[in-house]
C-alpha beads as a LAMMPS data file, in Angstrom:
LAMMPS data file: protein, C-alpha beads

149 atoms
148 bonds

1 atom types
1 bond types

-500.0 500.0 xlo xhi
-500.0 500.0 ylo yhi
-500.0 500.0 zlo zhi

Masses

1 110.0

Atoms # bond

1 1 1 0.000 0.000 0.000
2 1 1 2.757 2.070 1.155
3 1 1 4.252 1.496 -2.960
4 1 1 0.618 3.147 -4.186
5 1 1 0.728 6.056 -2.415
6 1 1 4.348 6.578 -3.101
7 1 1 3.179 6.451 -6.828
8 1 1 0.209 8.784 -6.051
9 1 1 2.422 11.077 -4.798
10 1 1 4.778 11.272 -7.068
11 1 1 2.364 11.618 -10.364
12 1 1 0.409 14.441 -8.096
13 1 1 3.339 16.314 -7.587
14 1 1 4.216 16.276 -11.241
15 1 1 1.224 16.750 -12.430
16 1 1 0.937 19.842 -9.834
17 1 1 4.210 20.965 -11.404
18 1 1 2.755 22.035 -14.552
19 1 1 0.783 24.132 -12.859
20 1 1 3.334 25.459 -10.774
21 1 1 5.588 25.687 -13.950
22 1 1 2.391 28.189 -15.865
23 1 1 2.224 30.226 -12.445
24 1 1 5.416 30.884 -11.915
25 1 1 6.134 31.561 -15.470
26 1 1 2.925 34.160 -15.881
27 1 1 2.974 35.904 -12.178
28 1 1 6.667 35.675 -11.155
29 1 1 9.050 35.585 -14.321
30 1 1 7.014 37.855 -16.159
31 1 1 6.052 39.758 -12.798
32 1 1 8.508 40.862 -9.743
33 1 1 11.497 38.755 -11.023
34 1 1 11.597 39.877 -14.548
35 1 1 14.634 40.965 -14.469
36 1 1 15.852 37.364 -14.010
37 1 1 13.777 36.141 -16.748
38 1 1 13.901 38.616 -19.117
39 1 1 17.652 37.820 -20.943
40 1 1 15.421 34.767 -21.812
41 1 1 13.345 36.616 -24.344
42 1 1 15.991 38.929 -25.202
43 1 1 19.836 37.774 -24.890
44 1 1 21.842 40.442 -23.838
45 1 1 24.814 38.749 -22.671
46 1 1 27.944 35.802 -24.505
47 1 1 27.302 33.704 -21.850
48 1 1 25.828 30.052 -22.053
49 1 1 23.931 30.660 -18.744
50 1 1 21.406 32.874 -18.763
51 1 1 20.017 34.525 -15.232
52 1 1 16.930 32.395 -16.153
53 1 1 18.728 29.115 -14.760
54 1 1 18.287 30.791 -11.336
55 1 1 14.582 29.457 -11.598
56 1 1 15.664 26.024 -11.981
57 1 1 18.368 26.305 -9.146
58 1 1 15.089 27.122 -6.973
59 1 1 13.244 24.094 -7.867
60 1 1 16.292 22.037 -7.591
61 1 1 16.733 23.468 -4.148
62 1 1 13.151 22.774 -3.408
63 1 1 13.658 19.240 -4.446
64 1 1 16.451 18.579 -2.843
65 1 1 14.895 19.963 0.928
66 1 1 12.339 17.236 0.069
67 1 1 14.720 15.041 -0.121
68 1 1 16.656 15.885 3.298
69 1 1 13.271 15.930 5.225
70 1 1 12.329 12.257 3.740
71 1 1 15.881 11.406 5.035
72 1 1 16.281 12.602 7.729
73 1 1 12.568 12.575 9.433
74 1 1 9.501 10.745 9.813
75 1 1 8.037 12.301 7.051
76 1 1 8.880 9.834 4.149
77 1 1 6.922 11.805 1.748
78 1 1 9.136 13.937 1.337
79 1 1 10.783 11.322 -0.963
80 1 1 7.974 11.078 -3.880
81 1 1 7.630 14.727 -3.188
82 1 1 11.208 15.363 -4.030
83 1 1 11.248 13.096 -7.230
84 1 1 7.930 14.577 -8.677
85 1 1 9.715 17.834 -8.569
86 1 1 12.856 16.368 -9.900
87 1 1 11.129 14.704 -12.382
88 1 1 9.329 17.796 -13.494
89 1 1 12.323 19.582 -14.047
90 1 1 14.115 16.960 -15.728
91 1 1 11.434 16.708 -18.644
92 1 1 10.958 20.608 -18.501
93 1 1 14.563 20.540 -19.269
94 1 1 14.810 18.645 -21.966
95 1 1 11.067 19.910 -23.591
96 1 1 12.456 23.596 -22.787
97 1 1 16.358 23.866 -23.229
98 1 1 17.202 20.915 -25.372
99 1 1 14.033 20.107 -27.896
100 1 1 12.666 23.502 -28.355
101 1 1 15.685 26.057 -27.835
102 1 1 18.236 23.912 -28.477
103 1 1 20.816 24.541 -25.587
104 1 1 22.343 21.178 -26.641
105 1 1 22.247 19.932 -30.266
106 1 1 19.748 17.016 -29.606
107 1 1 16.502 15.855 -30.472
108 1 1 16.706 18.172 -33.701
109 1 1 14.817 15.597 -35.891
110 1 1 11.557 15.581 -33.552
111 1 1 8.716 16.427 -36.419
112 1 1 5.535 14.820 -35.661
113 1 1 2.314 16.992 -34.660
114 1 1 3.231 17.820 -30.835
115 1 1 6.798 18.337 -31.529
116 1 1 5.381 20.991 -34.196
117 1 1 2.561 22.163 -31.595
118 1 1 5.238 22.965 -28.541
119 1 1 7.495 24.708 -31.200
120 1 1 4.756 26.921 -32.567
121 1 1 3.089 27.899 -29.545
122 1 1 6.734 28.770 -27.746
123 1 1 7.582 30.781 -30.821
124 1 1 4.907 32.361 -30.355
125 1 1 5.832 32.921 -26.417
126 1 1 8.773 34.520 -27.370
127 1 1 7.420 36.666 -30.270
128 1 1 6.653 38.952 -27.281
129 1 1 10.629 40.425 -25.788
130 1 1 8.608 42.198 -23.249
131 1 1 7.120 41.566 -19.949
132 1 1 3.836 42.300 -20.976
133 1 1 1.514 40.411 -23.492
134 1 1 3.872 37.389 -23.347
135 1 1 1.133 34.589 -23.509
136 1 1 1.580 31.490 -21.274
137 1 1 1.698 27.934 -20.859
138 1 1 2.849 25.131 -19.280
139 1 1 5.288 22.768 -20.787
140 1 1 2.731 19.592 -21.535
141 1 1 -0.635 21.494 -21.721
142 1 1 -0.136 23.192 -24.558
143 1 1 -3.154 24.889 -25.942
144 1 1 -4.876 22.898 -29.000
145 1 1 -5.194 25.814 -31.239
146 1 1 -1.450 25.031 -31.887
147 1 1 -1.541 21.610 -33.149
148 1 1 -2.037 21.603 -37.071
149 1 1 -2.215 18.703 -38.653

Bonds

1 1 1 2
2 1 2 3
3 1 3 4
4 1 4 5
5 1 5 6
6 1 6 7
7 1 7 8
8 1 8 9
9 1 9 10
10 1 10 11
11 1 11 12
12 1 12 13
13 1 13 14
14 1 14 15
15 1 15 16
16 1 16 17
17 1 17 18
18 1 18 19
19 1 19 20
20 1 20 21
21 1 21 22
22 1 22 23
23 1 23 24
24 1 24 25
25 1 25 26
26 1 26 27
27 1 27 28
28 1 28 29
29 1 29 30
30 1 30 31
31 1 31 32
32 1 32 33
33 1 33 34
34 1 34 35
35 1 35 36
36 1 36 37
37 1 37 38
38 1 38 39
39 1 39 40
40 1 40 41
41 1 41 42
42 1 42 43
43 1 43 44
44 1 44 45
45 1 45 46
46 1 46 47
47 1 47 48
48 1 48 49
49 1 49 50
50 1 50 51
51 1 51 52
52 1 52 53
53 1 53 54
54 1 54 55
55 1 55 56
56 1 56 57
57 1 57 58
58 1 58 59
59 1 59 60
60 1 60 61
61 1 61 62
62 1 62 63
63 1 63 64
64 1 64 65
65 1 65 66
66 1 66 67
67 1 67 68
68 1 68 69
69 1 69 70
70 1 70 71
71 1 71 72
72 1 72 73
73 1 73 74
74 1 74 75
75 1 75 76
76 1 76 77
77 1 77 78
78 1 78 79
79 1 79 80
80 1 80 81
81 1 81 82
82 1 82 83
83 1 83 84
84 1 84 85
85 1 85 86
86 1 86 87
87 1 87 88
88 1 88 89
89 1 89 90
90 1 90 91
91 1 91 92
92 1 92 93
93 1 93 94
94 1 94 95
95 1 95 96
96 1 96 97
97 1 97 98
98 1 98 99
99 1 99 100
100 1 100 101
101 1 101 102
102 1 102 103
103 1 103 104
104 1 104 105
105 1 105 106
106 1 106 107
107 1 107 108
108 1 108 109
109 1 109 110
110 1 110 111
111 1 111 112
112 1 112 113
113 1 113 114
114 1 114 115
115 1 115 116
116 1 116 117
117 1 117 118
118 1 118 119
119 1 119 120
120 1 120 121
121 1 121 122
122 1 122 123
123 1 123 124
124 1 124 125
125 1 125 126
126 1 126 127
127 1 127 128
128 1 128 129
129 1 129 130
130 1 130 131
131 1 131 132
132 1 132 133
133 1 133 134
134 1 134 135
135 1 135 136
136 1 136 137
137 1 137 138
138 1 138 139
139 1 139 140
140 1 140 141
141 1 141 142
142 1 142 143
143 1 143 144
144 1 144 145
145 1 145 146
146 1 146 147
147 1 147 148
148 1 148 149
């Protein structure tokens, strides 16, 4: 039993993570901490890390406290917590930095319909170098309106 909820927990927290991912992205990165978010849309700088990474640095952090708590307490949530969020980040990773903006030359032959739908409506993300009007999404629940057959 313990095995099942271990599982529920895990796909909850992931699943919650694309949430998380949307709210973050809409209210803080193009809110308060634009400024760390913002050489995202517009690259002002020669380095390979952008100030964006800082956001996954916070998750990873987040992840990792999980981790320590499940380890160290009672509480062995924390452990399925922990890996949903790692989890999360892993596939937001390579979605976001390796498929679609191609931090690392991989997965450049991906054409079938969602491939094509997460490129489109992210292009469209970033046709907006502002903080304003930027329209948002998370990384799996793309809208429809961008898949074309």
């Amino acid at each position: 039993m313990k095995v099942f909820i271990w599982i529920v927990i895990f796909l909850t927290t992931f699943s919650i993570m694309e949430f998380m991912a949307w709210f973050t992205h809409k209210y803080v990165m193009h809110g308060f901490l634009w400024s760390l978010h913002k050489d995202h849309h517009k690259k002002d700088h020669n380095s390979w890390f952008e100030r964006n990474d800082a956001f996954f640095i916070f998750y990873a952090i987040v992840s990792m406290t999980c981790f320590y708590i499940g380890a160290e307490t009672t509480f062995w949530y924390g452990f399925p917590l922990g890996f949903g969020i790692l989890a999360y980040g892993i596939a937001y990773f390579v979605v976001h930095d390796i498929f679609i903006h191609q931090r690392f030359k991989l997965l450049r032959s991906a054409n079938n319909w969602y491939a094509k739908g997460v490129r489109r409506a992210h292009k469209i993300h970033h046709k907006h170098l502002g903080k304003e009007d930027g329209e948002c999404f998370g990384m799996l629940m793309v809208p429809f309106k961008y898949f074309k057959k």
